[in-house]
C-alpha positions as CSV (number, residue, x, y, z in Angstrom):
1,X,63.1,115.5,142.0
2,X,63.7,119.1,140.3
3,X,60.9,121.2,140.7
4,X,59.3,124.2,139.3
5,X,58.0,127.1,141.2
6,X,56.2,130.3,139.8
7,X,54.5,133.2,140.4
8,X,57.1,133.8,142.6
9,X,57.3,137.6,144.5
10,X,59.9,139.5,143.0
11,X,61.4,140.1,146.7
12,X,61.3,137.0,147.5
13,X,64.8,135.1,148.5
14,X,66.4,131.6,147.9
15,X,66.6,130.9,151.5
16,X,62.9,131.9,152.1
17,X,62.1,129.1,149.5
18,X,64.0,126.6,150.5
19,X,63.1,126.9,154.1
20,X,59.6,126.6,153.2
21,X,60.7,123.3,151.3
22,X,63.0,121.8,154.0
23,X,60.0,121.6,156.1
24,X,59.2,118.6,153.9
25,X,62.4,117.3,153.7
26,X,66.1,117.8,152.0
27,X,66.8,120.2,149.9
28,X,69.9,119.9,147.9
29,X,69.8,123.0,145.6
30,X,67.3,126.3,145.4
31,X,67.5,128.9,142.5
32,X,65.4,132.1,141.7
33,X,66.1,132.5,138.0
34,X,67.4,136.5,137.5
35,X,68.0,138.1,134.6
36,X,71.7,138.4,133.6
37,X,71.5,142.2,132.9
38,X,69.3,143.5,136.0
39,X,69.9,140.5,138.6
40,X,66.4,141.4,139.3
41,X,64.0,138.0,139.5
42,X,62.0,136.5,137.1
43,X,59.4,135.8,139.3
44,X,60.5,131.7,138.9
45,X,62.8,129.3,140.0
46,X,63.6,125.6,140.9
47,X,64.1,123.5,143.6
48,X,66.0,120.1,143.9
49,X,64.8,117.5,146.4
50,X,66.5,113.9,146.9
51,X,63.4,112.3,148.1
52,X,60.5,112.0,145.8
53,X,57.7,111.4,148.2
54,X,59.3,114.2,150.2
55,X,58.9,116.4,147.2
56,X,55.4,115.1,146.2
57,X,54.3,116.1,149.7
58,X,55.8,119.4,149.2
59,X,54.2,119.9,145.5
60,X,50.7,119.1,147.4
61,X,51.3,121.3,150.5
62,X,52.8,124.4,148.6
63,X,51.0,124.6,145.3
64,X,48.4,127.7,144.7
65,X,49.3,128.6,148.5
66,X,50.4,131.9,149.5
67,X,54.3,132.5,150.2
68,X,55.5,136.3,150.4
69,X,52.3,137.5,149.5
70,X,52.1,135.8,146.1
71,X,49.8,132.6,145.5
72,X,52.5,130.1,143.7
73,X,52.2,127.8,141.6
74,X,54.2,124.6,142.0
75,X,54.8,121.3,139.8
76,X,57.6,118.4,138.7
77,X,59.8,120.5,136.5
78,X,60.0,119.6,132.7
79,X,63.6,118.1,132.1
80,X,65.6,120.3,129.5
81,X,65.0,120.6,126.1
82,X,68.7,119.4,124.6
83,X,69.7,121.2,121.2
């Protein structure tokens, strides 16, 4: 299951979110969108989970909770738009 998180601290790092995933369960792949010019975050990114009661449980246990300082908000990811 891909999902969405936002809201996300600027400072915050891929491996701080995916540990706090991975105490759910696997996580194959973790991203903090950047923008191309500044590499500086978006304050958004995605996470990939195999399992999708693992990832349900982790929607419930991480959404509006606080994770480097920020409340987040976290939800199934909307698949891409193709053009």
């Amino acid at each position: 299951m891909n999902i969405f998180v936002a809201k996300l601290n600027f400072k915050s790092k891929k491996e701080e979110l995916e540990a706090a995933f991975a105490k759910y369960g696997q996580v194959t792949s973790c991203k903090i969108v950047r923008d191309k010019e500044t590499g500086r975050s978006k304050g958004f990114g995605f996470v990939e989970m195999p399992n999708d009661e693992e990832a349900t449980a982790a929607i419930a246990a991480l959404n509006e909770k606080e994770f480097d300082g920020r409340v987040i908000v976290v939800k199934i990811a909307n698949p891409k738009q193709q053009d």
